[in-house]
C-alpha positions in Angstrom: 6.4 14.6 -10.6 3.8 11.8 -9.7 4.7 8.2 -10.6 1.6 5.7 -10.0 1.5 2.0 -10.0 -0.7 0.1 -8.0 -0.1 -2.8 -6.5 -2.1 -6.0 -5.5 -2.2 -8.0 -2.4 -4.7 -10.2 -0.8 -5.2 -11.2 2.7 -7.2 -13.0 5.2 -9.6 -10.4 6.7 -8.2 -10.6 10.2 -5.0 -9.8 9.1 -6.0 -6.9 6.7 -4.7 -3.9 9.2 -1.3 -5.5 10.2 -0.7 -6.0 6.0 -1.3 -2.6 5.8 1.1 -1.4 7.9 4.2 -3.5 7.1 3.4 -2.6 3.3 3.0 0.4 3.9 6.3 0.9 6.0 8.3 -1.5 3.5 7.3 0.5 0.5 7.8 4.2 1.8 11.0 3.1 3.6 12.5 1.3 0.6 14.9 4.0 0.1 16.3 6.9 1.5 15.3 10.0 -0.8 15.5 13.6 -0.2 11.3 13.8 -1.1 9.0 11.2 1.0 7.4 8.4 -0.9 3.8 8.3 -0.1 1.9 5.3 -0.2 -2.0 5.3 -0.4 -3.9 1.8 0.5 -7.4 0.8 -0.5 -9.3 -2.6 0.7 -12.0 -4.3 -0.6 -13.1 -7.6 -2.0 -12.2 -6.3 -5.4 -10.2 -3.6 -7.4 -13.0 -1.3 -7.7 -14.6 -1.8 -4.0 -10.7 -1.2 -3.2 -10.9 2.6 -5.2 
């Protein structure tokens, strides 16, 4: 089973990397399953650059 949703968050460029990884931990940590939740993470100025 896949579920996707995307999400969208914007950030000064210096602090691009350190957004990524507290997202990233928050939404794959969110809650204990028995399968992992995987998140993938794009940048870019816009929603396709970000693809």
């Amino acid at each position: 089973l896949q579920v996707h949703d995307e999400l969208v968050f914007e950030s000064p460029v210096e602090e691009v990397e350190l957004a990524i990884n507290i997202i990233k931990m928050e939404m794959e940590n969110a809650i204990e399953t028995q399968v992992p939740l995987l998140v993938e993470v794009g940048v870019g100025d816009n929603w396709l650059e970000a693809h």
